[in-house]
KELUM-392308 format. One record per residue: residue number from 1; residue in one letter; chain; y, x, z of N, C-alpha, C in turn. Coordinates in steps of 0.1 Angstrom, whole numbers, plus 5000, padded with zeros to 4 digits. Layout:
BEGIN
+-----+------+-------+------+------+------+------+------+------+------+------+------+
:  nr : rest : kette :  n.v :  n.u :  n.w : ca.v : ca.u : ca.w :  c.v :  c.u :  c.w :
+-----+------+-------+------+------+------+------+------+------+------+------+------+
: NUM :    a :     A :    Y :    X :    Z :    Y :    X :    Z :    Y :    X :    Z :
...
+-----+------+-------+------+------+------+------+------+------+------+------+------+
END
This chain:
BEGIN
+-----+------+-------+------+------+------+------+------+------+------+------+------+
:  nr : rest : kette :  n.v :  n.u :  n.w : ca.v : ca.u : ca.w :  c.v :  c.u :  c.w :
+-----+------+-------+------+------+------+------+------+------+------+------+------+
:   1 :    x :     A : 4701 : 5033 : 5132 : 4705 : 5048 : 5131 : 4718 : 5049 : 5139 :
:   2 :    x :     A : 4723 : 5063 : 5149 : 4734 : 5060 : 5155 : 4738 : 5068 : 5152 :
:   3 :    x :     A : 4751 : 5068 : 5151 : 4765 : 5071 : 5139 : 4767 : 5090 : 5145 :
:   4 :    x :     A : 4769 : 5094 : 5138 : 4770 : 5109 : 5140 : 4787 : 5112 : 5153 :
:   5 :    x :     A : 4785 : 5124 : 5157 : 4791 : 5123 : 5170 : 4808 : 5120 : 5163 :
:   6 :    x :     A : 4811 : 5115 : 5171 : 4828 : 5112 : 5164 : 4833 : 5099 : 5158 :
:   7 :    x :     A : 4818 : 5094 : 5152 : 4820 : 5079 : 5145 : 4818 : 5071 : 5149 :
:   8 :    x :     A : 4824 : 5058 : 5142 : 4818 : 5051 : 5151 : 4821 : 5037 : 5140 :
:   9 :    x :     A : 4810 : 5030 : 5135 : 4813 : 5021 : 5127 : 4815 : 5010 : 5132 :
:  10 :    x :     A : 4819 : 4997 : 5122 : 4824 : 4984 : 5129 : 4810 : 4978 : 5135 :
:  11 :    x :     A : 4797 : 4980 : 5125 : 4783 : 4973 : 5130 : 4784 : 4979 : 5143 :
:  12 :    x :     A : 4779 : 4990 : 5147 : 4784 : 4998 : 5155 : 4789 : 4997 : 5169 :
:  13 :    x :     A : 4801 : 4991 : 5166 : 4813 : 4986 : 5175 : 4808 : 4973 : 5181 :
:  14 :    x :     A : 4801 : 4967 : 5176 : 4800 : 4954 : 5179 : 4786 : 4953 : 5188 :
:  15 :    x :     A : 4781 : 4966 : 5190 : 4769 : 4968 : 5199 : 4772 : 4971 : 5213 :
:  16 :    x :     A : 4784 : 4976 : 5211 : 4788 : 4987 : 5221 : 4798 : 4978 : 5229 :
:  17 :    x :     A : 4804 : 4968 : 5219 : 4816 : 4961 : 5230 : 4809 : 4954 : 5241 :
:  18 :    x :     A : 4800 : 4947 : 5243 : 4798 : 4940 : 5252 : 4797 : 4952 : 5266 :
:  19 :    x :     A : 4791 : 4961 : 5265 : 4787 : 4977 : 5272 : 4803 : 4978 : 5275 :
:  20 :    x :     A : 4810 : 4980 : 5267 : 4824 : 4986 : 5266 : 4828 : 4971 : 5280 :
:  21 :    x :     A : 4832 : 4968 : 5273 : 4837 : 4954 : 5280 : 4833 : 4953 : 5297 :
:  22 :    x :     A : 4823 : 4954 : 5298 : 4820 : 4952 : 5312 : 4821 : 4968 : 5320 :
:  23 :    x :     A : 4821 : 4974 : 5314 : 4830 : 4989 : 5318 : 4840 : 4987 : 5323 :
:  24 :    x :     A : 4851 : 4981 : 5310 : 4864 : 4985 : 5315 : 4867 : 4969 : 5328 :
:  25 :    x :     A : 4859 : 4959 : 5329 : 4861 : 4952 : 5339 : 4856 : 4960 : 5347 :
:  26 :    x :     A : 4845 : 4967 : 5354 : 4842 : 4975 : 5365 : 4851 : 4988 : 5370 :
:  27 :    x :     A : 4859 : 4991 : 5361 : 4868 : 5004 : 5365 : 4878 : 5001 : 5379 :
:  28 :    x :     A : 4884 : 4991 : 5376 : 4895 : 4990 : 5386 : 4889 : 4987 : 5402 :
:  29 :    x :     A : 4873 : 4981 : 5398 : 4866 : 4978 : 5414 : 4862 : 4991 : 5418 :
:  30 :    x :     A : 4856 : 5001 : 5409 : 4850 : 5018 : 5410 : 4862 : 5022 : 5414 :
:  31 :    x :     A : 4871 : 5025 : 5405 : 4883 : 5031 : 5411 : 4893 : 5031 : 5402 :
:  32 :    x :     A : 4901 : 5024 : 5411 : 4912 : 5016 : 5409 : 4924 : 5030 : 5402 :
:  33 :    x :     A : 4922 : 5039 : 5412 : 4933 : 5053 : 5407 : 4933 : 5062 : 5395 :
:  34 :    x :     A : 4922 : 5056 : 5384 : 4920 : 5064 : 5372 : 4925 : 5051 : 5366 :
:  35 :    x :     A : 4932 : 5043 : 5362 : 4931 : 5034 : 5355 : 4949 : 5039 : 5350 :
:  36 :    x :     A : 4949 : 5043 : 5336 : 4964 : 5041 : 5331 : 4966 : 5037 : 5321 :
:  37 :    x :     A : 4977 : 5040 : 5316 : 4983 : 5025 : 5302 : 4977 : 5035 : 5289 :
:  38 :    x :     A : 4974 : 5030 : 5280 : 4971 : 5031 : 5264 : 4982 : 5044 : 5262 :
:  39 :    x :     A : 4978 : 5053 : 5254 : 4989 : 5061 : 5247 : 4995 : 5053 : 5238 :
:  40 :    x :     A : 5009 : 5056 : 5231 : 5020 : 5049 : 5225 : 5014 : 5047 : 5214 :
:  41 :    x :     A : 5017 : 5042 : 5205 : 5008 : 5037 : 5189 : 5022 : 5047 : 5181 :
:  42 :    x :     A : 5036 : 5050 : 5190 : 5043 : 5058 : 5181 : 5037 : 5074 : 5180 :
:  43 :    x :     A : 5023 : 5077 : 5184 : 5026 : 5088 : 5188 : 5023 : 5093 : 5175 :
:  44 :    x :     A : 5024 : 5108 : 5174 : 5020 : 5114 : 5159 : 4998 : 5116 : 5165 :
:  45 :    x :     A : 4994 : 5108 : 5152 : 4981 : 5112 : 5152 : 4973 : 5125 : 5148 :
:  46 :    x :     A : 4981 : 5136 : 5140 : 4978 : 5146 : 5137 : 4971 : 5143 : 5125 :
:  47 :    x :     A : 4968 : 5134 : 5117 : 4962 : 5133 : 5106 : 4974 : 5132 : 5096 :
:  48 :    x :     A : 4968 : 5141 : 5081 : 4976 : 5139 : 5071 : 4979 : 5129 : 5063 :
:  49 :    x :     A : 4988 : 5130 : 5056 : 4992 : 5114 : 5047 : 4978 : 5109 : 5037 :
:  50 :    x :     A : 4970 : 5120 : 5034 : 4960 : 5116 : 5028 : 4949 : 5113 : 5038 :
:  51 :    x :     A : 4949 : 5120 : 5048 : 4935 : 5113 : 5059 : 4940 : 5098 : 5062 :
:  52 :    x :     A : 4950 : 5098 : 5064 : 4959 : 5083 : 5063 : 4951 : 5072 : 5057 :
:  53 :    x :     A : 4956 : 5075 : 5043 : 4951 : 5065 : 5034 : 4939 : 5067 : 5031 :
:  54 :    x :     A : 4934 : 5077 : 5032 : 4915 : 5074 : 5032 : 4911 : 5063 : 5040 :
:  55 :    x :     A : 4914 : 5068 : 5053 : 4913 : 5057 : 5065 : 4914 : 5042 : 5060 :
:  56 :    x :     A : 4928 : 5041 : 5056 : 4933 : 5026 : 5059 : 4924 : 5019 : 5045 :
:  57 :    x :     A : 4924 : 5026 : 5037 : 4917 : 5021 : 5021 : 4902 : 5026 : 5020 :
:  58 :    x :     A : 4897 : 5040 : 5020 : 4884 : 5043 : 5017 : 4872 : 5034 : 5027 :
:  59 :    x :     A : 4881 : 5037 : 5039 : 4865 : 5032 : 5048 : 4862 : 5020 : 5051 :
:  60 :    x :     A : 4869 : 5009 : 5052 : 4870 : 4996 : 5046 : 4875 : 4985 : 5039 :
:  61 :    x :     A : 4886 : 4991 : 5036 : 4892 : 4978 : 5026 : 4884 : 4981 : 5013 :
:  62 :    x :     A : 4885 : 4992 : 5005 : 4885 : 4994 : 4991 : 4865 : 4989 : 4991 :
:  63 :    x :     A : 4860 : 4996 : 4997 : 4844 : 4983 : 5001 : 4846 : 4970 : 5002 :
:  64 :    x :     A : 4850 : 4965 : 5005 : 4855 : 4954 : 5009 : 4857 : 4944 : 4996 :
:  65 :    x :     A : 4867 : 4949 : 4993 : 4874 : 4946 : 4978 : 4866 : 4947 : 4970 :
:  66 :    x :     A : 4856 : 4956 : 4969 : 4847 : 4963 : 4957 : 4834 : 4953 : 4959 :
:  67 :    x :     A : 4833 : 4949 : 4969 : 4820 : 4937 : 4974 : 4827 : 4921 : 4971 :
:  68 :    x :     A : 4841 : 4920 : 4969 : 4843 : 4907 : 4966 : 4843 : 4907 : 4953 :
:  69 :    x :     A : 4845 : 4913 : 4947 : 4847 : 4917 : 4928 : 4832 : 4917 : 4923 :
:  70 :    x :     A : 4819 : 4919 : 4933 : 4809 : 4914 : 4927 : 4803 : 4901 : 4929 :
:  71 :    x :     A : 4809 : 4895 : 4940 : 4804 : 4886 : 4943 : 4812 : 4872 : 4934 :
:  72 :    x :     A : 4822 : 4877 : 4930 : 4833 : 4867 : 4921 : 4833 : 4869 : 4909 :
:  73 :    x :     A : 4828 : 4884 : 4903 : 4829 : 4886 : 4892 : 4837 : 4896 : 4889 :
:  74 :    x :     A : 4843 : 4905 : 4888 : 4854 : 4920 : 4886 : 4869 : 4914 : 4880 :
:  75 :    x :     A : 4862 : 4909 : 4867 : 4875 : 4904 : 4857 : 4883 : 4890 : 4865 :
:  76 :    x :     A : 4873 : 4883 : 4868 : 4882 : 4871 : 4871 : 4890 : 4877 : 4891 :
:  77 :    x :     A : 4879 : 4885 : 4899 : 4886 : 4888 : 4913 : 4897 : 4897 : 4907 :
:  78 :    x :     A : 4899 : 4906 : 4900 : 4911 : 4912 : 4901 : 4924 : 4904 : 4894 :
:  79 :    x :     A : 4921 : 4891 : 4886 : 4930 : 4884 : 4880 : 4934 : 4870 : 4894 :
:  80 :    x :     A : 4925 : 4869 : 4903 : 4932 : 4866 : 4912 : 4941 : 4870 : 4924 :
:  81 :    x :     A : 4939 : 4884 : 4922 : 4945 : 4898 : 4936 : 4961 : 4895 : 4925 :
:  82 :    x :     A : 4962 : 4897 : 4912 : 4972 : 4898 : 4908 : 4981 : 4882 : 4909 :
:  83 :    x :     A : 4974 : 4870 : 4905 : 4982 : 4861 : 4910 : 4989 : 4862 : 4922 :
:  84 :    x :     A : 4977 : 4864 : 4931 : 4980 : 4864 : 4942 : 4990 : 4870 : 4951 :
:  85 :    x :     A : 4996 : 4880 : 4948 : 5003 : 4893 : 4946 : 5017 : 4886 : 4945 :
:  86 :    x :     A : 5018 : 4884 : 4933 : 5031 : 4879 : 4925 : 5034 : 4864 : 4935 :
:  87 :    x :     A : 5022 : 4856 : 4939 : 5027 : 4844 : 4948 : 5031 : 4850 : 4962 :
:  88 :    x :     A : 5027 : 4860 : 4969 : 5032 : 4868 : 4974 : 5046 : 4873 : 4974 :
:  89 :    x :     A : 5048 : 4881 : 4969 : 5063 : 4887 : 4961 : 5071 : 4875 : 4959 :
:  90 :    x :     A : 5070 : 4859 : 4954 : 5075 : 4852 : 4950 : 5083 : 4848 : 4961 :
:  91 :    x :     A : 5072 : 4843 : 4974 : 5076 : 4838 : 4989 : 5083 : 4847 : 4995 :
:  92 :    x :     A : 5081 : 4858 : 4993 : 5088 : 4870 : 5005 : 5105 : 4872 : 4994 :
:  93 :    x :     A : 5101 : 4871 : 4984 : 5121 : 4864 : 4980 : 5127 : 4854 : 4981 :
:  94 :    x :     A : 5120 : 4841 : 4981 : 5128 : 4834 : 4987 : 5130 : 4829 : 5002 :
:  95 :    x :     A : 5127 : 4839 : 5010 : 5129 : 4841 : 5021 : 5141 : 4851 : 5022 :
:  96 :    x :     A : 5143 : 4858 : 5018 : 5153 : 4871 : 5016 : 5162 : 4862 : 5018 :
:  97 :    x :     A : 5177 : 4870 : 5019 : 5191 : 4861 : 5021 : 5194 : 4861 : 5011 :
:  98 :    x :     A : 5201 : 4854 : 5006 : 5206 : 4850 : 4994 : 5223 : 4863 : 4995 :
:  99 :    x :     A : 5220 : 4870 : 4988 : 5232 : 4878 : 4984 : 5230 : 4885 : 4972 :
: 100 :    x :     A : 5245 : 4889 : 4967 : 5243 : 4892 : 4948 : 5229 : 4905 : 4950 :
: 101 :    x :     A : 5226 : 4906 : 4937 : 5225 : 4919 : 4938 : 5228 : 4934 : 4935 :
: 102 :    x :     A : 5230 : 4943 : 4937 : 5237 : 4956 : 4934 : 5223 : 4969 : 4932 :
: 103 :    x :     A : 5229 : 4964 : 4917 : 5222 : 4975 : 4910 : 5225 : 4993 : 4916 :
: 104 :    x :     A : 5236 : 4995 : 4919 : 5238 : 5009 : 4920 : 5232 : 5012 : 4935 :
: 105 :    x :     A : 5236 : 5001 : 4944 : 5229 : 5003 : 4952 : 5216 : 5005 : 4955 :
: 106 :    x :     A : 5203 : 4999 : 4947 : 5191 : 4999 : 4944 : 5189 : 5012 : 4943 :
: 107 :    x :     A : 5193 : 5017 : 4933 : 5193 : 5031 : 4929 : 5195 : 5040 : 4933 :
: 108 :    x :     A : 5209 : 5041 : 4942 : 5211 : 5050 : 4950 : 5198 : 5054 : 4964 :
: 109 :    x :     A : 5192 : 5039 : 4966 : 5177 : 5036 : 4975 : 5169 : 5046 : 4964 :
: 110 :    x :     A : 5168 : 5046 : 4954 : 5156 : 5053 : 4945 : 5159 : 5070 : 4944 :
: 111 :    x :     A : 5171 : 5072 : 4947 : 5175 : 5087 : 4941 : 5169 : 5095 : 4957 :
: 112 :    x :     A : 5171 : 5089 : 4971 : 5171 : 5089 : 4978 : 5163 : 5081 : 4987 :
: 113 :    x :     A : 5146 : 5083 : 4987 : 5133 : 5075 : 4991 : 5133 : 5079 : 5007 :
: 114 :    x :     A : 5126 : 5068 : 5013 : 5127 : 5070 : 5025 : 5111 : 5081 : 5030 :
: 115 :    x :     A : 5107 : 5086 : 5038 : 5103 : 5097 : 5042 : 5088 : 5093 : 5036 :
: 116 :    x :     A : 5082 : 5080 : 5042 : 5069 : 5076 : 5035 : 5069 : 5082 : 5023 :
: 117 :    x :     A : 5079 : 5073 : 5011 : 5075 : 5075 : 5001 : 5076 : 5087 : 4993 :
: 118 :    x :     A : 5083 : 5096 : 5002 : 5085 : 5111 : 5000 : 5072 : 5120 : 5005 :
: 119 :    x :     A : 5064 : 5112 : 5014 : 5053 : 5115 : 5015 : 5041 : 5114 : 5010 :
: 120 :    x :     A : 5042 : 5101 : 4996 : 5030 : 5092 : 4991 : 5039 : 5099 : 4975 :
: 121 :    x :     A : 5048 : 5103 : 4974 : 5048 : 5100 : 4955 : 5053 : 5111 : 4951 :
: 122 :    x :     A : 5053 : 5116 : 4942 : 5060 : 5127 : 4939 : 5067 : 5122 : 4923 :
: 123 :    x :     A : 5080 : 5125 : 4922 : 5084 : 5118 : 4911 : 5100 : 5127 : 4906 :
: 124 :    x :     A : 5100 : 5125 : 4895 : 5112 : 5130 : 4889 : 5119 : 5120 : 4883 :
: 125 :    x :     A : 5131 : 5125 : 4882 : 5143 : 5110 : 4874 : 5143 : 5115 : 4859 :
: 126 :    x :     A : 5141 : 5111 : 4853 : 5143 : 5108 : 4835 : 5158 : 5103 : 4827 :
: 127 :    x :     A : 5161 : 5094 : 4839 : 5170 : 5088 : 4831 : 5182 : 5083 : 4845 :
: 128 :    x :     A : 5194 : 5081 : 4843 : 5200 : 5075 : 4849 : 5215 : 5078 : 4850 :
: 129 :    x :     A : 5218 : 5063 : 4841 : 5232 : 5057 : 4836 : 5238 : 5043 : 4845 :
: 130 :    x :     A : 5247 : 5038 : 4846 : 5252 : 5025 : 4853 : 5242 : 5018 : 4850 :
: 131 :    x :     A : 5234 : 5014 : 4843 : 5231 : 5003 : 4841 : 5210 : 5006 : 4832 :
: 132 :    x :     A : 5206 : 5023 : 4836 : 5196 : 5019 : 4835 : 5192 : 5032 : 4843 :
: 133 :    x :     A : 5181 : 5031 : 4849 : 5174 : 5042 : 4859 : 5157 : 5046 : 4855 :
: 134 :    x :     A : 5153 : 5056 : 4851 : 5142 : 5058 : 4845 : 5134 : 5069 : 4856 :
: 135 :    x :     A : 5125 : 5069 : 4858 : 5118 : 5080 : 4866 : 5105 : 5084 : 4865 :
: 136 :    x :     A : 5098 : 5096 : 4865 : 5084 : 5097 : 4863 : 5077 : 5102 : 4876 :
: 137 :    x :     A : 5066 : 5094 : 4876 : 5058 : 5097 : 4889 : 5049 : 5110 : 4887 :
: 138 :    x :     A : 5044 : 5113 : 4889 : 5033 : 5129 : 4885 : 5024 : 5129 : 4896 :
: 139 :    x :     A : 5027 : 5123 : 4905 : 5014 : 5125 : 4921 : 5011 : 5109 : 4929 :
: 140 :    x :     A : 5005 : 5103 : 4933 : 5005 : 5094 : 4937 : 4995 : 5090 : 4941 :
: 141 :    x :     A : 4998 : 5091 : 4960 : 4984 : 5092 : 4969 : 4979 : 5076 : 4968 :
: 142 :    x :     A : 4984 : 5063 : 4963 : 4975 : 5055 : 4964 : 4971 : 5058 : 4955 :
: 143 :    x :     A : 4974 : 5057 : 4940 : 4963 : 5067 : 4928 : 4952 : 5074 : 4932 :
: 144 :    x :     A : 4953 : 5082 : 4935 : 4946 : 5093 : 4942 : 4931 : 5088 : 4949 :
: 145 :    x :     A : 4939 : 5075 : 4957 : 4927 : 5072 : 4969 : 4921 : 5064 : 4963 :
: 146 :    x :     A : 4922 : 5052 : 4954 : 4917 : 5045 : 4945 : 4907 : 5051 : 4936 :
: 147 :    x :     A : 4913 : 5058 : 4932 : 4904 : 5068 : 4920 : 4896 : 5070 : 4925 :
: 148 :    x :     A : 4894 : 5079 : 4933 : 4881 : 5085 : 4940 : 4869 : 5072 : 4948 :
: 149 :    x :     A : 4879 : 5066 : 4947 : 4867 : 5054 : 4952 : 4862 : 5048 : 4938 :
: 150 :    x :     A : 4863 : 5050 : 4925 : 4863 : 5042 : 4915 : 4865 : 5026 : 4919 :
: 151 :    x :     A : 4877 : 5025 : 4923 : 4885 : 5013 : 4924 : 4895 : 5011 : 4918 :
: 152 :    x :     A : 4901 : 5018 : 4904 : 4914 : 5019 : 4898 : 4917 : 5004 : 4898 :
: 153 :    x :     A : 4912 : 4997 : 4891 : 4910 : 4984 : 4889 : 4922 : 4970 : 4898 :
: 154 :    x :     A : 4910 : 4971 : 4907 : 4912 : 4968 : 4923 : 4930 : 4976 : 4927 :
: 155 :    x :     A : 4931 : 4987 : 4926 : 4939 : 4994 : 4932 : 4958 : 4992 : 4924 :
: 156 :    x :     A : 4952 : 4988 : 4904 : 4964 : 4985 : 4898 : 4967 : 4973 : 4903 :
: 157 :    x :     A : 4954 : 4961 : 4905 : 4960 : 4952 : 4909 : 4968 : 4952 : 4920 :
: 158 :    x :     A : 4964 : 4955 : 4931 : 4970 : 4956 : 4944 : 4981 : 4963 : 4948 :
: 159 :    x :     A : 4983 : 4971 : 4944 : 4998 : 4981 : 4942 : 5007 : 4987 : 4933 :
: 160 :    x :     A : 5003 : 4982 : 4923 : 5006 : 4985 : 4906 : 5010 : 4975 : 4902 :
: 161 :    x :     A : 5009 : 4964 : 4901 : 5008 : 4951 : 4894 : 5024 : 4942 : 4903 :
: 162 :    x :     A : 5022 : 4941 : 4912 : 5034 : 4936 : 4924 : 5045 : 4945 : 4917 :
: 163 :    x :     A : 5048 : 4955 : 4914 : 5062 : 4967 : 4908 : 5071 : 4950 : 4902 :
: 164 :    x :     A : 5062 : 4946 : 4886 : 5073 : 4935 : 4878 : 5079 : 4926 : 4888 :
: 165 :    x :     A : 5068 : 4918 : 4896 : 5074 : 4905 : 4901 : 5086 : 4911 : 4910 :
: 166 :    x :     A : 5084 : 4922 : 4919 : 5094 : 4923 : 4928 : 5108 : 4931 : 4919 :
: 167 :    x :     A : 5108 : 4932 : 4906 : 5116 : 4933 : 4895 : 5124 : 4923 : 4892 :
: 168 :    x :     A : 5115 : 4910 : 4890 : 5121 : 4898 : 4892 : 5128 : 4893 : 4903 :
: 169 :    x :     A : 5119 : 4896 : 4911 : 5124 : 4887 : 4927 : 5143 : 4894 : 4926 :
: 170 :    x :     A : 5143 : 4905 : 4925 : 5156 : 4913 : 4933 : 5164 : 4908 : 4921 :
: 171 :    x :     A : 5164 : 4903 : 4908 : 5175 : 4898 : 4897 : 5170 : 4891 : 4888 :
: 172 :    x :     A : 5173 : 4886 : 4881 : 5168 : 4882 : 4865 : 5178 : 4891 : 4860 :
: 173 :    x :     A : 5186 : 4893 : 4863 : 5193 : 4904 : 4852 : 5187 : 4921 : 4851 :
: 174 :    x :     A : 5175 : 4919 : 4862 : 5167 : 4934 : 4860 : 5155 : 4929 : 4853 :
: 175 :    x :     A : 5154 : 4942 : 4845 : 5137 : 4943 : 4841 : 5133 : 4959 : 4842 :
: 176 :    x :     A : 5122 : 4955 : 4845 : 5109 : 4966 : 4847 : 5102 : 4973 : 4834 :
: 177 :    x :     A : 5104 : 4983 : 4828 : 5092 : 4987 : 4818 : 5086 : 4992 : 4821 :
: 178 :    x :     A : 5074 : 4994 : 4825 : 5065 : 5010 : 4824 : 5054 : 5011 : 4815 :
: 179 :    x :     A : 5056 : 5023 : 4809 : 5043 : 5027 : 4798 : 5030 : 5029 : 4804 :
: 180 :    x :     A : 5031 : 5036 : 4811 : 5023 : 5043 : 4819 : 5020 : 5040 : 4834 :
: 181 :    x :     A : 5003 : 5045 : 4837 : 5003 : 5048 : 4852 : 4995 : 5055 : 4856 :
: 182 :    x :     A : 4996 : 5067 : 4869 : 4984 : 5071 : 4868 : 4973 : 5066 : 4877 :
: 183 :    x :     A : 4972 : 5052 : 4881 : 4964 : 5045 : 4887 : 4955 : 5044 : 4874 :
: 184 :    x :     A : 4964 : 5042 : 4858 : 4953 : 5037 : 4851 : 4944 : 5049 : 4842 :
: 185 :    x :     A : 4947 : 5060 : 4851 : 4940 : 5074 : 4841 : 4946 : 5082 : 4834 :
: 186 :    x :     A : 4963 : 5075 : 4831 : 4973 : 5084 : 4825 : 4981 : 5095 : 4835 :
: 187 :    x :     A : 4984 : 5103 : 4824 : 4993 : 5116 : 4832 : 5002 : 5112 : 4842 :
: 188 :    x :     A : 5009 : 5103 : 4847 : 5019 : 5095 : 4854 : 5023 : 5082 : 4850 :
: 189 :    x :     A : 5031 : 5077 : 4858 : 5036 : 5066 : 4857 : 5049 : 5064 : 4851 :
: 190 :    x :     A : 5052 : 5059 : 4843 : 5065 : 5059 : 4840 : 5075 : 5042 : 4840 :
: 191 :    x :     A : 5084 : 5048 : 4846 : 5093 : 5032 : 4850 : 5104 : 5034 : 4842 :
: 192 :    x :     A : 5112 : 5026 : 4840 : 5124 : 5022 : 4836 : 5125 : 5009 : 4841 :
: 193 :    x :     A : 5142 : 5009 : 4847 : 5146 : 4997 : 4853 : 5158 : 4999 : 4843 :
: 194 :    x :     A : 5163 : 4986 : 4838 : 5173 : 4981 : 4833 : 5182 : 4967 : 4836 :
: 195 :    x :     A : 5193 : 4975 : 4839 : 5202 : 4959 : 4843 : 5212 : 4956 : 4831 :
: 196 :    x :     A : 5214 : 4946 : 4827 : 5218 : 4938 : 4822 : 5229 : 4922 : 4827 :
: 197 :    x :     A : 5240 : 4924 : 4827 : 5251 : 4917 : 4835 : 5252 : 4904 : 4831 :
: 198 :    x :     A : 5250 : 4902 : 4814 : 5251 : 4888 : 4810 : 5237 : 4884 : 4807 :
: 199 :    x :     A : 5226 : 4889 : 4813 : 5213 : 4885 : 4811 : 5214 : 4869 : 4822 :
: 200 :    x :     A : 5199 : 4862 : 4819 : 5199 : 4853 : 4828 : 5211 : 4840 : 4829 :
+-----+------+-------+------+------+------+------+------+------+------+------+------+
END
């Protein structure tokens, strides 16, 4: 069947490259003066933060993911996405430089998100004293995009689950609570980070 005008899937793609392919070798012998560079990858695509993440998650990863969870089993694949995650998180800190860490400075990073995540989360502060910072999420487009795929699952592991370890990674004198998430069906997410100076 061939894909409706505008799409174009990976099966798809893989029909057409060889076609494609000897095209773009023949262009420069046809003619050489239509031939120019790629547009910039910085450019703005005109799609929204949620056609975004549909894209990058709905149309093949979260299938993807959803096809390895049957073929391994649900309970045991998403108990290895979470290992896996945390050995992740584990490597990319001790790679980091080794310098103290500064709690106020973290925070002052949290009061003040960079434009993405001002784009993906919507969240309010609850709490915040020297030494503990609390905040509630209320909107949250990977939530969002997960859900609708019924991949909550899949989706706490993969972006929900990493929050503790990289909790750990940045101190042992921090810790992570959250009650709540709304990846897992609840009204928001709720965090609290606590530091602690003679911890550890």
């Amino acid at each position: 069947m061939s894909p409706k005008s505008g799409e174009l899937s990976r099966r798809n793609l893989f029909h057409v490259l060889p076609a494609a392919a000897c095209a773009c070798a023949a262009v420069p012998i046809c003619n050489a003066q239509t031939v120019t560079g790629g547009k910039s990858w910085s450019e703005p695509t005109g799609m929204s933060w949620q056609d975004t993440f549909r894209f990058a998650f709905q149309k093949d990863y979260i299938p993807l993911m959803k096809g390895l969870a049957e073929r391994i089993g649900p309970e045991k694949f998403v108990q290895l996405i979470k290992e896996t995650m945390d050995d992740v998180v584990r490597q990319k800190s001790a790679r980091g430089p080794a310098r103290p860490f500064d709690f106020a400075q973290m925070v002052a990073g949290m009061r003040n998100p960079p434009p993405f995540i001002q784009h993906t989360l919507k969240a309010e502060i609850v709490e915040d004293t020297p030494t503990a910072f609390g905040y509630k999420v209320t909107e949250c487009l990977w939530a969002k995009t997960f859900r609708e795929s019924n991949a909550a699952e899949i989706g706490y592991a993969c972006i929900c689950h990493p929050d503790f370890a990289i909790a750990r990674g940045l101190s042992p004198k921090l810790t992570l609570t959250r009650t709540k998430t709304l990846m897992q069906g609840q009204d928001c997410c709720q965090f609290r980070y606590s530091f602690d100076e003679t911890a550890g």
